[in-house]
C-alpha positions as CSV (number, residue, x, y, z in Angstrom):
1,X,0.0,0.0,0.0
2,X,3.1,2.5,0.8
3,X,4.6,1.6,-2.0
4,X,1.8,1.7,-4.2
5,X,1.6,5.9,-2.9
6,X,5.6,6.2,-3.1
7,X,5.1,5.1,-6.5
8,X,2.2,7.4,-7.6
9,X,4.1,10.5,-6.3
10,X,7.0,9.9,-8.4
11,X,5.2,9.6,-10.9
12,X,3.2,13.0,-10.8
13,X,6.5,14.7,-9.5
14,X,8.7,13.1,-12.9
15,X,6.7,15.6,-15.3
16,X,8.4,18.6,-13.7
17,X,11.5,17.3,-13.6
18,X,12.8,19.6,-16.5
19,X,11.1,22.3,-15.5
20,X,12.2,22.3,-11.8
21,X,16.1,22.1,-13.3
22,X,15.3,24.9,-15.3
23,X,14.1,27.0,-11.9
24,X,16.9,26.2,-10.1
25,X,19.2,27.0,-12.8
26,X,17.6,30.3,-13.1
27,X,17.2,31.2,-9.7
28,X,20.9,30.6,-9.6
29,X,21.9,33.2,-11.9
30,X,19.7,35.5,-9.4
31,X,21.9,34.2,-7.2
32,X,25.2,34.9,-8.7
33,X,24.6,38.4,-9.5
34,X,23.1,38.7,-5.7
35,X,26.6,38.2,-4.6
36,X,27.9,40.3,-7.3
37,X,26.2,43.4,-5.7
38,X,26.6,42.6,-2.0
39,X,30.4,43.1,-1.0
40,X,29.9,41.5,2.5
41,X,28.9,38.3,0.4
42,X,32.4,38.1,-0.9
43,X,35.2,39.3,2.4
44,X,38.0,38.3,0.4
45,X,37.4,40.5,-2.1
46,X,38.7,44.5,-2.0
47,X,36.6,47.4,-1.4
48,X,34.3,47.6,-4.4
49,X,33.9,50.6,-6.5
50,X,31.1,51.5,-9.0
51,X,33.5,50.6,-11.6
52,X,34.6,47.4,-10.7
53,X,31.2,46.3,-9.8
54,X,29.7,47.3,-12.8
55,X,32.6,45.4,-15.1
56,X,31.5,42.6,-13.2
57,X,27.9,42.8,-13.8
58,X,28.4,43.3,-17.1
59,X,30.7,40.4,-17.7
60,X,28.1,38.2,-16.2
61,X,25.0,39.7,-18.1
62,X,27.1,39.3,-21.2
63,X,28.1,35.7,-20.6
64,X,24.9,34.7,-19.5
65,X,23.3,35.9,-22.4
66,X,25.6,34.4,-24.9
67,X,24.9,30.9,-23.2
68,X,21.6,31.1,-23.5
69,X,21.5,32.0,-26.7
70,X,23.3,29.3,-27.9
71,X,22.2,26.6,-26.4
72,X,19.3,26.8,-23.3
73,X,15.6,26.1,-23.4
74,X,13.0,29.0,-24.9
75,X,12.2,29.8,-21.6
76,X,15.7,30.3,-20.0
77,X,16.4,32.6,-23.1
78,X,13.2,34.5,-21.8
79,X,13.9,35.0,-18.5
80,X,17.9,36.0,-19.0
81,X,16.5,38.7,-21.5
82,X,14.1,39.9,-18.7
83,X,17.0,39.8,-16.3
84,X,19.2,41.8,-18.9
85,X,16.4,43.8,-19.2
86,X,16.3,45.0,-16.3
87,X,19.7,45.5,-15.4
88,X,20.7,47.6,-18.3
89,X,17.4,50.0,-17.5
90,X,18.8,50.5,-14.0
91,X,22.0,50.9,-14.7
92,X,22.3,54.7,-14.7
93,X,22.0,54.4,-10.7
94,X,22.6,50.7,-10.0
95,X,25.9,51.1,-8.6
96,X,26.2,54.6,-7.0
97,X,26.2,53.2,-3.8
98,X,29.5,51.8,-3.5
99,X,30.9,55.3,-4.3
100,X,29.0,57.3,-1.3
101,X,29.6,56.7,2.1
102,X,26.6,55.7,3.6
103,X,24.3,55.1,1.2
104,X,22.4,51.7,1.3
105,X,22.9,49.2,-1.5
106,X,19.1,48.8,-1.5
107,X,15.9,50.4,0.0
108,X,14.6,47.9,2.3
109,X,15.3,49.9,5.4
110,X,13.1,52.9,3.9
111,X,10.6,50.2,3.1
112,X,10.5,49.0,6.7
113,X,10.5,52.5,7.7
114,X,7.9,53.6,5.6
115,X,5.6,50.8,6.7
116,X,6.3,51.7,10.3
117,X,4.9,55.0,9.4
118,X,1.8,53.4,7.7
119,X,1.3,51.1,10.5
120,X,0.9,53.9,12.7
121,X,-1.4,55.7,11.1
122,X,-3.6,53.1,10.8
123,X,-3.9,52.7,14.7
124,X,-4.2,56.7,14.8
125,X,-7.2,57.3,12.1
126,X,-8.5,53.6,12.1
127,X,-8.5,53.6,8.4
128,X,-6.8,51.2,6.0
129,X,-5.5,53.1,3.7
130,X,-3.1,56.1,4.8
131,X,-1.8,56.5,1.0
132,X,-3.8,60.4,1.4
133,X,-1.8,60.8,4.7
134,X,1.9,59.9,2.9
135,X,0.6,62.2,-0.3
136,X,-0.6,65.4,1.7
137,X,2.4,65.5,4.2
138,X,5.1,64.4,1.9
139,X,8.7,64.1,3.2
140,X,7.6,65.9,6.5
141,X,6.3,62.6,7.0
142,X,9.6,61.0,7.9
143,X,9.3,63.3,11.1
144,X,6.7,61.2,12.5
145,X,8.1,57.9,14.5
146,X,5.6,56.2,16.3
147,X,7.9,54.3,18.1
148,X,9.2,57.3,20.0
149,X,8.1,58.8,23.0
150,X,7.2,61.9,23.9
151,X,10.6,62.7,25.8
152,X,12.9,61.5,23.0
153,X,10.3,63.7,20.4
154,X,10.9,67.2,22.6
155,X,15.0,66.6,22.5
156,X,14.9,66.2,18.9
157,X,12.6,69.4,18.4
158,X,14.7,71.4,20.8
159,X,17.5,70.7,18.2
160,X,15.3,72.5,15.4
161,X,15.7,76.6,15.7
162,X,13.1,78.9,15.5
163,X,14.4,80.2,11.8
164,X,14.6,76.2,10.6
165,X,11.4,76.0,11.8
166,X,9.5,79.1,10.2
167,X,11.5,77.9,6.9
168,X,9.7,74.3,7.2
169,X,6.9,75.6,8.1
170,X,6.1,77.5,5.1
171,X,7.0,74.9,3.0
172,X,4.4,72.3,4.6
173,X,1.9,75.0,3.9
174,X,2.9,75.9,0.7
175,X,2.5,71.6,0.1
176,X,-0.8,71.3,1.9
177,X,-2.4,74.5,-0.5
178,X,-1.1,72.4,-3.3
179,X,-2.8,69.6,-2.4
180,X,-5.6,71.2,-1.4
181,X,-6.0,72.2,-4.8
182,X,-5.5,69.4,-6.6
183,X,-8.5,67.5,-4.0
184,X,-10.9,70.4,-5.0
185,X,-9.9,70.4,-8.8
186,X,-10.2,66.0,-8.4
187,X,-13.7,66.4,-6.3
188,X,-15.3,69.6,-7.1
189,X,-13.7,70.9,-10.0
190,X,-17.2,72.9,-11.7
191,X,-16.9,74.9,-8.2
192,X,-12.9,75.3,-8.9
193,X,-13.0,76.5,-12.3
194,X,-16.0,79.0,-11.3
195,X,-14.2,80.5,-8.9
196,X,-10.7,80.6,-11.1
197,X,-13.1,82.2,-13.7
198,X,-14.3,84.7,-11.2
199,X,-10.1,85.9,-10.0
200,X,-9.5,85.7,-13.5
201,X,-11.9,88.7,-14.7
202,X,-11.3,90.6,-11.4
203,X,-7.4,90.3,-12.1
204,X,-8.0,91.3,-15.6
205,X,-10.7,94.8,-14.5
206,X,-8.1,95.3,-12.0
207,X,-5.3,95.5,-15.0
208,X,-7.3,97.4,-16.9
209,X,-8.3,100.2,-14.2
């Protein structure tokens, strides 16, 4: 009876045999260039530079594409032109990082930050979506941290003087008029246009007078 099972596995697993070597073999290229771009991957190696990571990219992207192309499966050509792809269209920025102290290779910490910021929203307003909250407030909304109390929040604003402040601060209003705007034009734009009309010919009169 075991066997009997054993054997019926096997034999719905054999049809993707191919296919799972040709995942595995692409996921390895993923791989490779993964290790490529991360220097603590690779601790025998010098400190990189854009240059030398880039040559190395490239060197990979080119072999890998000259393999494929003469001798893999249709799909493996597919998805090592997606990869090139995608690579080259980056490429302008890819590799800044390992000229600027300090800048991260990727952006998953902003993502984690960012969702941090989300998170608390939600648990402020109660609503699901916060994507309004992130658009009206912009970058001021880095200031928020929701994981920082009130004591830690007055020491960093005592660090802010008055003249920084009045500076921001006309800038977030400046920002919130903007999109202010852009919600009436979106939600009641008949009432908008009336009323742009109406400065319109009164800035016009007051031309002419």
């Amino acid at each position: 009876m075991l066997l009997r099972r054993l054997i019926t596995v096997v034999d719905q697993r054999l049809p993707f045999t191919d296919q799972v070597t040709r995942l595995r073999r692409q996921r390895r290229w993923l791989i490779d260039l993964e290790h490529l771009l991360d220097p603590s991957l690779q601790p025998d190696q010098p400190s990189p530079t854009s240059q030398s990571v880039a040559l190395a990219v490239d060197h990979y992207l080119v072999d890998l594409m000259a393999q494929v192309t003469a001798d893999a499966h249709e799909e493996d050509q597919i998805v090592a032109a997606h990869i090139e792809q995608t690579f080259r269209n980056r490429w302008w920025g890819l590799f800044t990082c390992y000229d600027v102290d300090g800048l991260p290779r990727t952006n998953n910490e902003l993502e984690t930050y960012l969702r941090r910021i989300k998170t608390g929203q939600r648990r402020i307003s109660g609503r699901k979506n916060v994507h309004h909250f992130i658009i009206r407030y912009g970058p001021y909304v880095t200031c928020v941290d929701h994981q920082e109390s009130l004591d830690e929040l007055l020491v960093r604003l005592r660090r802010v003087s008055h003249d920084d402040f009045l500076y921001e601060r006309l800038a977030l209003d400046i920002a919130l008029l903007r999109e202010q705007k852009r919600h009436r034009f979106r939600h009641h734009r008949d009432v908008y246009l009336r009323e742009l009309e109406a400065r319109w010919t009164v800035a016009v009169e007051q031309a002419k007078s």
